[in-house]
Structures are given as structure tokens and as C-alpha cells.
C-alpha positions in Angstrom: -59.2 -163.4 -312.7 -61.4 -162.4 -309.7 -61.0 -163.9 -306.3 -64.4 -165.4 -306.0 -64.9 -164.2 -302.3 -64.1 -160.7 -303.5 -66.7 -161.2 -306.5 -69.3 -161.9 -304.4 -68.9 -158.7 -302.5 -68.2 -156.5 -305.6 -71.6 -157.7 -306.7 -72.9 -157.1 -303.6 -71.4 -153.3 -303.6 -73.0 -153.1 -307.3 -76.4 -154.0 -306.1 -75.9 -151.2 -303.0 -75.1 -148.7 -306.0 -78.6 -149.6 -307.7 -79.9 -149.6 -304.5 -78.6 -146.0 -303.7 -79.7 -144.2 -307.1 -83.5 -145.6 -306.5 -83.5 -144.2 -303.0 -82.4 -140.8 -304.3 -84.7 -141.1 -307.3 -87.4 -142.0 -304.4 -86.2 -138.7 -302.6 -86.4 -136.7 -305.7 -89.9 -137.7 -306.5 -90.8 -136.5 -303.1 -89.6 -133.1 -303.2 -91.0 -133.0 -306.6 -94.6 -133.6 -305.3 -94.0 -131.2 -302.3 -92.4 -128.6 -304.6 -89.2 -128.5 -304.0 -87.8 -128.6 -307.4 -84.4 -127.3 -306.7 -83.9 -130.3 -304.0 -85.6 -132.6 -306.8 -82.7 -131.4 -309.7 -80.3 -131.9 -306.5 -81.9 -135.1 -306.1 -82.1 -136.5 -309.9 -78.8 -135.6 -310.2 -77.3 -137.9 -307.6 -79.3 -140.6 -308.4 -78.0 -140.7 -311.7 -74.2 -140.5 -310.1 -75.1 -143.6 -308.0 -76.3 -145.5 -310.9 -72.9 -144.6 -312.6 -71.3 -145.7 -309.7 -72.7 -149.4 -310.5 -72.0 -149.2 -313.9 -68.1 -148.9 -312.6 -68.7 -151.4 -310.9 -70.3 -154.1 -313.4 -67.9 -152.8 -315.7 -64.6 -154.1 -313.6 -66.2 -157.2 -312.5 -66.5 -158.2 -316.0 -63.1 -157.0 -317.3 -61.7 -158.8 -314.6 -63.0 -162.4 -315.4 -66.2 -161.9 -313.1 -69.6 -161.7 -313.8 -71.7 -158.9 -312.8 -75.2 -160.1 -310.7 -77.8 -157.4 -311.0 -80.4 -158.3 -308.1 -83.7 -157.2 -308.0 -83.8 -154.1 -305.3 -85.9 -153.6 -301.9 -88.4 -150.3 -302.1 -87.1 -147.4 -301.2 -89.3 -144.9 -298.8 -91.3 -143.0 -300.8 -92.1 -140.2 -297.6 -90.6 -138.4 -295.1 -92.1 -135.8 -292.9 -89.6 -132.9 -293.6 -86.4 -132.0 -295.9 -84.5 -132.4 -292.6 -85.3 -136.0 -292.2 -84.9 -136.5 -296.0 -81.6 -135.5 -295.9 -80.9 -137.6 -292.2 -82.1 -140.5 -294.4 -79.4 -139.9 -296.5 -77.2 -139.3 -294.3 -77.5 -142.7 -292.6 -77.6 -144.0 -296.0 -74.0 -142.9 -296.9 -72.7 -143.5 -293.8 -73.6 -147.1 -294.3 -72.1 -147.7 -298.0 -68.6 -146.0 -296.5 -68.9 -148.8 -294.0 -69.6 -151.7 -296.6 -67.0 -149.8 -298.7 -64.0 -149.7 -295.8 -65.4 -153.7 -295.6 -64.7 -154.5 -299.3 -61.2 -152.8 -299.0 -60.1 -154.2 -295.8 -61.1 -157.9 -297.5 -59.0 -156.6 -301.0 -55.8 -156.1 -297.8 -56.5 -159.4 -296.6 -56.7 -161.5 -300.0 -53.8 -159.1 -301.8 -56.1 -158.5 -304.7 -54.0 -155.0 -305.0 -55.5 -154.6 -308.4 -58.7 -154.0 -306.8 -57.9 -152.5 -304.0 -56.6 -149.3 -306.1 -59.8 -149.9 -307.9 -61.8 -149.2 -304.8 -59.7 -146.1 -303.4 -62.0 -143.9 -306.0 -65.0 -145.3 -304.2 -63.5 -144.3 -300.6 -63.1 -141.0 -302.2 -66.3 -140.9 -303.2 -68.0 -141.7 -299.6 -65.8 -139.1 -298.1 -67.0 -136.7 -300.8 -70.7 -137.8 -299.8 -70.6 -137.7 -296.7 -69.1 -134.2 -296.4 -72.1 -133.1 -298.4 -74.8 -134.3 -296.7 -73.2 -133.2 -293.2 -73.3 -129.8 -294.9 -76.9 -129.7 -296.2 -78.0 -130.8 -292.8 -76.1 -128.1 -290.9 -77.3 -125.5 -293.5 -80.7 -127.1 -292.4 -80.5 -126.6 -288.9 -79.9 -123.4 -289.5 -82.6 -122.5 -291.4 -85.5 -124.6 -289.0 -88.8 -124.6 -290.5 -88.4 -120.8 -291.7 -89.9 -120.5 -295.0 -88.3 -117.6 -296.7 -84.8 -119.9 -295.5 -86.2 -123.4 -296.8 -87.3 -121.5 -300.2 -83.9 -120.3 -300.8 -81.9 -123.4 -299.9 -84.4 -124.7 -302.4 -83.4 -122.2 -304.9 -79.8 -122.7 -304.3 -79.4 -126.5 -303.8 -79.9 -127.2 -307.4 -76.5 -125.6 -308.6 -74.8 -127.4 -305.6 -72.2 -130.0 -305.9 -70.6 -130.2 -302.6 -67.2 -130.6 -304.1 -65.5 -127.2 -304.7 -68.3 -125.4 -303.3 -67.9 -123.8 -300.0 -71.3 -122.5 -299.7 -74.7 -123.0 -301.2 
């Protein structure tokens, strides 16, 4: 059975999941309408990682004697003025679900719910994964600037980029 303290903030991970895969379905949509289709595929594809991501989530909490809370979730931005703040958004955006992630594991330590805490060490794996990528992006974005012929093959390229054995776009 669940610690109830650690249920709550397993739920509250879950609903930072949902919350994830709308804002890179949000982001997709946008490079859709501005034409980056490669950054939209990039896009798409992550958002349906982070929704997978939740499903792990709801799925534990219930085969662990929890329930799983689905909340409704805030709006994601639906612009942004380049791909370079896109991809800052992001950035910021991962940065914080590693934080709430080191959180939820530190409370696992304090309430030896070991069970979940080995649960959870994917999910730090994870962050560290996304993180890495989207530090990556944005240096191969600073790199380019606004130069077209650059921004039109990182488009190109994006779309067969994973991030995780790939060492270059």
C-alpha cells in the first residue's frame, strides 16, 4: 500500500506529465503553423513520450493500492516569438520537472518507501536524458542565429533526432 503523503505527490508528478505532453503538443502546433515540420515531428513525438510518462505513472499508483487523480490542466502557450525561445521554454520546463522529480525522491528517502524510490530512478534518468537534449538543441541554435539556410536544415534534421545515442543532429 502507498504512503498517503507519497500518493499525493505521485499524483501530483502524473498531472506534471499530462501537463508536459500538452505543452509540447502546444509547441508542435506552433512550428506546424510556422512550417517547421521537422521541429513539429520532433515535437509530436515528445509529447506523446510525456504522456507515456503519466501512464507509468497512473499505472504504479494503482498497482500499488493508490488511486490515480487525473486533474484538469492549465493552458499551455500557444506562441513564441522564435524556435530559440521555444526551445528556452522547454528548457525551463525540464529543468523544473527534474526539480519536482529530485523532490518526490528525496521524500521516497525520507518515508523509506524503497519500492518507489527504485521506481523513480527511471524518471531521474529520464530528466537527465531531457535536459541534455534540450541544452543541445539550444547550443545547435546559437549557432545557427537567425540564418535561414541553418534554421532550414536543423529543421530538416531535428525530426530524426533523439538526443540519446545521437551525437549530432
Amino acid at each position: 500500500m502507498l504512503n498517503p503523503k507519497i500518493q499525493i505527490e505521485l499524483n501530483k508528478q502524473l498531472n506534471r506529465e499530462g501537463e508536459a505532453s500538452q505543452i509540447y503538443l502546444a509547441m508542435s502546433s506552433w512550428a506546424e503553423y510556422q512550417g517547421f515540420e521537422g521541429v513539429c515531428e520532433f515535437l509530436y513525438t515528445h509529447s506523446d513520450e510525456e504522456r507515456i510518462h503519466m501512464l507509468k505513472l497512473v499505472r504504479y499508483i494503482n498497482e500499488r493500492g493508490g488511486q490515480a487523480i487525473i486533474t484538469a490542466l492549465p493552458l499551455p502557450k500557444d506562441t513564441y516569438i522564435s524556435l530559440k525561445e521555444l526551445f528556452e521554454s522547454l528548457f525551463e520546463h525540464e529543468k523544473k520537472v527534474s526539480e519536482e522529480i529530485n523532490l518526490l525522491v528525496d521524500l521516497t528517502l525520507r518515508e523509506r518507501d524503497y519500492s518507489t524510490h527504485n521506481f523513480l530512478q527511471w524518471y531521474v534518468a529520464e530528466q537527465i536524458e531531457e535536459e541534455r537534449l534540450a541544452k543541445l538543441i539550444l547550443d545547435k541554435l546559437d549557432l545557427i542565429g537567425e540564418d535561414k539556410g541553418g534554421l532550414y536544415l536543423f529543421d530538416r534534421d531535428i525530426q530524426n533526432f533523439h538526443g540519446k545515442d545521437d551525437t549530432k543532429t
